[in-house]
Every structure is written in structure tokens, then in C-alpha cells.
C-alpha positions as CSV (number, residue, x, y, z in Angstrom):
1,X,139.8,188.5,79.4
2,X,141.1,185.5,77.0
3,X,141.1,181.8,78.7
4,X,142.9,179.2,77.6
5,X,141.8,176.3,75.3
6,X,142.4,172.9,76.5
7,X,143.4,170.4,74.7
8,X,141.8,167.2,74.3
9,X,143.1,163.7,76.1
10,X,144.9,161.8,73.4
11,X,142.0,159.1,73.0
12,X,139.6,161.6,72.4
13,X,138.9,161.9,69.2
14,X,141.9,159.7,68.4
15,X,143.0,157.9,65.1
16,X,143.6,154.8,66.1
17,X,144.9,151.4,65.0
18,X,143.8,148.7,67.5
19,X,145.6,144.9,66.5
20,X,143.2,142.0,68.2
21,X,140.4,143.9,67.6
22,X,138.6,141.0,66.4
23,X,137.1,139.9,70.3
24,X,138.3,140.5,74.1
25,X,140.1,143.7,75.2
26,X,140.9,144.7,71.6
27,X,137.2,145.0,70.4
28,X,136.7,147.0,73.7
29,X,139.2,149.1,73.1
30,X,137.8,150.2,70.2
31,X,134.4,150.5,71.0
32,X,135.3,152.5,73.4
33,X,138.0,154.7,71.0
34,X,135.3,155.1,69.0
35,X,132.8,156.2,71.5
36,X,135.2,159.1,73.0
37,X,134.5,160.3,69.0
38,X,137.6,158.4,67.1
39,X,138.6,157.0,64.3
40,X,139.8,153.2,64.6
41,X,141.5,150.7,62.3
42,X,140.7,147.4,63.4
43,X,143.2,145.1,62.5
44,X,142.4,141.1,63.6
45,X,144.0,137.8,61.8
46,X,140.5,137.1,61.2
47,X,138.9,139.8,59.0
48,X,135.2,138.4,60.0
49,X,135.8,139.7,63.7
50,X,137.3,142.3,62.7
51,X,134.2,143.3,60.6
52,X,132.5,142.1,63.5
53,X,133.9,144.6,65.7
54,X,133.3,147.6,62.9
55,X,129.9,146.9,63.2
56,X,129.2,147.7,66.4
57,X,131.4,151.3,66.7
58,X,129.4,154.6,67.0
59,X,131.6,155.8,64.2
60,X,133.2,154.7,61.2
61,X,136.0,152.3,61.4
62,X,137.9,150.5,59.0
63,X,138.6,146.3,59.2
64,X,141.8,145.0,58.2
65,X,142.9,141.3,58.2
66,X,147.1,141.3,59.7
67,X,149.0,138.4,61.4
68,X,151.2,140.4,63.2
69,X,153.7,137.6,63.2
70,X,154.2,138.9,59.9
71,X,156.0,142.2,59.6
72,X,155.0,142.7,56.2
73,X,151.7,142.7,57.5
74,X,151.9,145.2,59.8
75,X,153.7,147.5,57.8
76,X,150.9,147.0,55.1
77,X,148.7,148.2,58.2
78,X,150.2,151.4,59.1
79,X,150.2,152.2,55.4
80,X,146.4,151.5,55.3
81,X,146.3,153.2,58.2
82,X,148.0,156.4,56.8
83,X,145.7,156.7,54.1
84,X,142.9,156.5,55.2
85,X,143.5,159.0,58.2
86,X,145.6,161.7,56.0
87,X,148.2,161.2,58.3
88,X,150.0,159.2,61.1
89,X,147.5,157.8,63.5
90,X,147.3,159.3,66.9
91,X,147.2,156.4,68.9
92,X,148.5,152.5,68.9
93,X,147.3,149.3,70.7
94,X,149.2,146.7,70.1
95,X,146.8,144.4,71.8
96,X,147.2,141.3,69.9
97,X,147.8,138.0,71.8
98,X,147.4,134.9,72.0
99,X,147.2,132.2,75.3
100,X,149.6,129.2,76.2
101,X,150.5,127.0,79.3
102,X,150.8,123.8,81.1
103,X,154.1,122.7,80.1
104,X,157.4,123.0,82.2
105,X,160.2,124.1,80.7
106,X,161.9,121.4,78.5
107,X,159.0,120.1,77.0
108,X,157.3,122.6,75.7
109,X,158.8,122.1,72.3
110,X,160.3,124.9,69.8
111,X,157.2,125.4,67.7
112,X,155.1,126.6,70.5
113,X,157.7,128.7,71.8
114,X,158.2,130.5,68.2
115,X,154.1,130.6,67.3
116,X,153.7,132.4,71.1
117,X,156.9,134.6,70.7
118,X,155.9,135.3,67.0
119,X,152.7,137.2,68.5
120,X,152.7,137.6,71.9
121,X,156.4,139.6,71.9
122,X,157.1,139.9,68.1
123,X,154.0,141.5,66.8
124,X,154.5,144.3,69.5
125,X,158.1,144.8,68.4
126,X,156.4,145.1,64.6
127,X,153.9,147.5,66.0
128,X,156.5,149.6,67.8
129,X,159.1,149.6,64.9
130,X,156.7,150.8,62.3
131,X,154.7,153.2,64.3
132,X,156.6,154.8,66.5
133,X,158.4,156.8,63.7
134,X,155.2,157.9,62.2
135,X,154.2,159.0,65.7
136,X,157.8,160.7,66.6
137,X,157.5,162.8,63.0
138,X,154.0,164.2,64.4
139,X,155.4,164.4,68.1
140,X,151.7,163.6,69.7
141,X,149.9,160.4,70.8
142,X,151.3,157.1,72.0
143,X,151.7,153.3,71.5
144,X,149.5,151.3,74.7
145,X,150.9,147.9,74.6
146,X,149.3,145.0,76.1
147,X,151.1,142.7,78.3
148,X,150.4,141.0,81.3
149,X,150.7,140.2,85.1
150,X,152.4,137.4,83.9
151,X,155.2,139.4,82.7
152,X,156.2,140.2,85.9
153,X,154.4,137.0,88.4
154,X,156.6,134.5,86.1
155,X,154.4,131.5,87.6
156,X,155.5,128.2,86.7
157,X,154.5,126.0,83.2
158,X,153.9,129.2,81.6
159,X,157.3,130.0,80.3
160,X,156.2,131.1,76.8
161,X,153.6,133.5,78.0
162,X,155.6,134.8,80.6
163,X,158.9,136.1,78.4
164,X,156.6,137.3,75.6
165,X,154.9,139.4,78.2
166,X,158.0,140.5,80.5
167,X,159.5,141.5,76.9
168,X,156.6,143.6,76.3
169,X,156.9,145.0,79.2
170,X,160.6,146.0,78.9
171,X,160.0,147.3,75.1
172,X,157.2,149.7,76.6
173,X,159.5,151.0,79.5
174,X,162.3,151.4,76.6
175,X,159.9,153.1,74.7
176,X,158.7,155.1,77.4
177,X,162.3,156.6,78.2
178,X,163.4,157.0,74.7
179,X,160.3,159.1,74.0
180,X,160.2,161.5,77.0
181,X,160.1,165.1,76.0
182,X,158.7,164.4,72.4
183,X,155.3,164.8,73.0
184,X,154.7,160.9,72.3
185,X,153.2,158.6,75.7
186,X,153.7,154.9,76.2
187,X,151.7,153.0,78.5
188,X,151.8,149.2,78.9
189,X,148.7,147.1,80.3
190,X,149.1,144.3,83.0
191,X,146.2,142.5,83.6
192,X,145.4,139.8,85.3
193,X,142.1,137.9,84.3
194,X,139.9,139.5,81.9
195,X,137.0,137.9,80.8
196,X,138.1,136.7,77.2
197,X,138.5,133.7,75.0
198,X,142.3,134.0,75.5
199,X,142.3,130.7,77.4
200,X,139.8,128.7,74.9
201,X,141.4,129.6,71.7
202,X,145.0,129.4,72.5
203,X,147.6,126.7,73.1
204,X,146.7,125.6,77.1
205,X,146.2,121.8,78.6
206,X,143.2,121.0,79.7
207,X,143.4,121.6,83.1
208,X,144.9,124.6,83.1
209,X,142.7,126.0,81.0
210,X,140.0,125.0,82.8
211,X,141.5,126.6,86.0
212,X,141.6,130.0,83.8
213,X,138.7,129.9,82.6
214,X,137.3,129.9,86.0
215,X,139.1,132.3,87.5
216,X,138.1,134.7,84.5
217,X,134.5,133.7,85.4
218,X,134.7,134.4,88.9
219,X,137.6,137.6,89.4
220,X,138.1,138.8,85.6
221,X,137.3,142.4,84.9
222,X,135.1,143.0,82.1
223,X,137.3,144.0,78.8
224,X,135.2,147.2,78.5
225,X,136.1,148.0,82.4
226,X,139.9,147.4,81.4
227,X,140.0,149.2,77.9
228,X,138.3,152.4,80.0
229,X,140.8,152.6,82.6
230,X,143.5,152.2,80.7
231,X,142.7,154.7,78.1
232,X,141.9,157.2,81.2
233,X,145.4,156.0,82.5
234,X,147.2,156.8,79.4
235,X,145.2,160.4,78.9
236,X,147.3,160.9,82.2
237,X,150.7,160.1,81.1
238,X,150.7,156.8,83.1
239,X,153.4,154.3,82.1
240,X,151.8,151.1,83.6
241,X,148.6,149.9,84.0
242,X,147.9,147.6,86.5
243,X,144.2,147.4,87.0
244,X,143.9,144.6,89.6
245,X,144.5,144.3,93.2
246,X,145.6,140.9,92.9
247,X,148.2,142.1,90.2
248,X,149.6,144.8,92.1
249,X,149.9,142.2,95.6
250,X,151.9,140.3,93.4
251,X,154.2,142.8,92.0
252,X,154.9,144.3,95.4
253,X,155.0,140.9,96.9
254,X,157.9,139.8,93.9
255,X,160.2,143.2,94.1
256,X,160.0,142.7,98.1
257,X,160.9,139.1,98.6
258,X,161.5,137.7,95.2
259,X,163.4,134.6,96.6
260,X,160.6,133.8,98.6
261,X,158.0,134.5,96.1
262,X,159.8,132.2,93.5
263,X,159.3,129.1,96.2
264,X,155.8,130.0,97.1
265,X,155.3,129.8,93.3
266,X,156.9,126.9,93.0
267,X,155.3,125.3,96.2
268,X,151.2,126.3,95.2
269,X,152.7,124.8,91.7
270,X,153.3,121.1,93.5
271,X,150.1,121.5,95.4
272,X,147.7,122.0,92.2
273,X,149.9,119.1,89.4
274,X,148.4,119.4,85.9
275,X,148.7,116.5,83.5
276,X,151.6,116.8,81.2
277,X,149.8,117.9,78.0
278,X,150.9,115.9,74.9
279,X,152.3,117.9,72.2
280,X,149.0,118.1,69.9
281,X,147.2,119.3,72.4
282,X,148.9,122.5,72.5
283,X,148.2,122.7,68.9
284,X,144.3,124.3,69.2
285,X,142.8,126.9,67.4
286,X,144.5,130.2,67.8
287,X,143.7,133.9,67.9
288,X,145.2,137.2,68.0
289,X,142.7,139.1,70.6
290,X,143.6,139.6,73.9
């Protein structure tokens, strides 16, 4: 009597090219990658934490310095990438990202709008444009692309953050029907807080970031917790990712009253004022892991 062989989730054992893999979500995601036995690329505009990140894997990884602002870049990655596997890589993250708020639209000024865009929605579209054909001609694995609660809670002064991530989202559901039957998965991630540098190194006023950086102290999930589950949630075919009660209460809350939930917004937004951030304050340090 013969049985069957079963084949192994896609992140096990996986190829894998992780962007942001410098710190946060993106170094957990390939730590854990690399514990279910892969391969991983870790790409990170800072080469040090990307090396950083090699270090600590169970298995060998390779660390690559990309802006993925910078298409070039990232099609310099997937060729590194190619290489050094023998083939296409099996699976994607396009995890880097990069924190801004506190400004209404209006003033948020057209710099901060193109250095958020340029990462937070551009680098996926680079990611997506220069792997997914590599993928498609192997017809296995899949792209898991890392957006945000955001994307869909729009809350107010965060209008940069907010279409970089609803964008994301939108790409991966794009994706996600243009790929069915193909053998290639999509999933996107939407957290809510995770406990990361996002809101230190990126572009956020002062009291805002403060506020973040508290709620990630007291409600974030871990980035190993997140990276797990959404890897499990991918091995299942799962097109979002929502790991948070408090993320999926406020996408039921939005698609069931979203006139309402646009002037509670608006209302808890009056209640807590932040000072208007002057422009070079919004110019900090920046960083490409999630």
C-alpha cells in the first residue's frame, strides 16, 4: 500500500528574500524563515543590521544593503538573490517601512510625502514588479507584503502612512487575484502595534510618537509573535493577516458604519490635540524595518 508524500508549507525550507531585515518584524521574519530550515537574503538600507540579523539565523543567510526607494536597487537584489539560490526565491517579504505622523493634511509638505511614499508604498511595488515574474516562471511560493491597520483605520494626521499602507493593501489583493490558479500565494500583513523602533526612527512629532511608543509598550505583539503567525497564515493560503483584536474591531467597525467611524475618528482626534510639528522635526533619522 503506497501513501502519499506531503508537501512542505511554502516557508519551510523557503528561499527567501526579507527587505527591513535589518530590526523589527523583518529580522523576525527571518529568524524565524531560517528556523523552519530556510534560506534568507536579508536586504536592509543599513548593511550593519542587516549583518546583524545574519548573525543570529540557525542557517546561512546572506546580507545585502538595498534602499528600496531605488528600483535599481531592488532589481540588483533579486539578481543577488538568484544567484546565490540557483534559482528564483521561493518566498518574498516586502517588509520594509518606515513611520510618519502628526501633521494634518496641508502641512505635511511634499518631501515627506514622497520619502514615505518612496518606501512605504513604492518599495513594495519594486518588490512586486521584479519578483513576481521570477515567482510566476516557477509557479510556487508567494510575496507577503507588509502593510498596516492603518491602511484601512485612515485615522487622522497620518495621511502619508495611511495611503502608502491602503496602497499596499490594494497591490496585495491585486496580486492575490491575478495569481489565483498559478501556484503563487499573496498574503498581506495588517498590524497594529508591534513592538519596534518604527515610531523612534521615523518622521513622527513628538507627541505622537510618544503616544506610539506607549501603546507598543503596553498592547504591541512581539515581532517574533507576528512574523510566526503570519507565516503559518500564509502556509494556509490566507490573503490577510490581521493579527490583533483591536485591528479586526476596527475593520468591522469601518465597513459597518464608515460615516460614523470617520466622525468618531475625527472626534477622539479633537479630544487628544498634538502640537503642530515644525517641518525639521519630521526630518529624524529613518529606517527601512518594519
Amino acid at each position: 500500500m503506497f501513501g502519499f508524500r506531503s508537501t512542505p508549507p511554502p516557508s519551510y525550507g523557503a528561499d527567501a528574500v526579507v527587505t527591513g531585515a535589518g530590526s523589527g518584524i523583518g529580522r523576525a521574519f527571518a529568524i524565524e524563515l531560517a528556523r523552519r530550515g530556510g534560506r534568507v537574503v536579508c536586504a536592509d538600507i543599513s548593511l550593519e543590521r542587516a549583518q546583524e540579523t545574519v548573525r543570529l539565523l540557525a542557517v546561512r543567510g546572506y546580507a545585502v544593503q538595498c534602499d528600496v526607494a531605488d528600483r535599481s536597487q531592488v532589481e540588483d537584489l533579486a539578481l543577488f538573490a538568484e544567484l546565490e539560490f540557483g534559482g528564483a526565491p521561493t518566498v518574498v517579504i516586502n517588509n520594509a517601512g518606515v513611520g510618519i505622523g502628526g501633521q494634518p493634511v496641508g502641512s505635511i509638505g511634499f518631501d515627506n510625502w514622497n520619502w514615505a511614499l518612496g518606501i512605504n508604498l513604492w518599495g513594495v511595488i519594486h518588490g512586486c514588479e521584479t519578483f513576481v515574474p521570477q515567482l510566476l516562471a516557477a509557479g510556487r511560493g508567494g510575496v507577503i507584503n507588509v502593510a498596516s491597520a492603518a491602511g484601512f483605520a485612515a485615522a487622522p494626521t497620518m495621511g502619508p502612512y495611511n495611503v502608502g499602507k491602503a496602497g499596499v493593501m490594494s497591490l496585495s489583493e491585486t496580486l492575490a487575484a491575478e495569481l489565483s490558479g498559478t501556484g503563487v500565494r499573496v498574503s498581506v500583513l495588517c498590524p497594529t502595534f508591534v513592538k519596534t523602533n518604527v515610531a523612534v526612527d521615523g518622521r513622527i512629532a513628538a507627541k505622537s510618537s510618544q503616544l506610539a511608543q506607549n501603546l507598543m509598550r503596553w498592547t504591541g505583539f512581539s515581532p517574533e509573535r507576528v512574523a510566526v503567525g503570519t507565516l503559518d497564515a500564509f502556509d494556509k493560503g490566507r490573503l490577510y493577516v490581521v493579527p490583533q483584536l483591536d485591528a479586526k474591531a476596527i475593520w468591522l467597525a469601518k465597513r459597518l458604519t464608515p460615516a460614523l467611524y470617520a466622525r468618531g475618528a475625527g472626534l477622539l482626534n479633537r479630544l487628544m490635540p498634538d502640537e503642530p510639528a515644525p517641518h525639521s522635526q519630521l526630518q529624524s533619522a529613518s529606517t527601512t524595518g518594519k
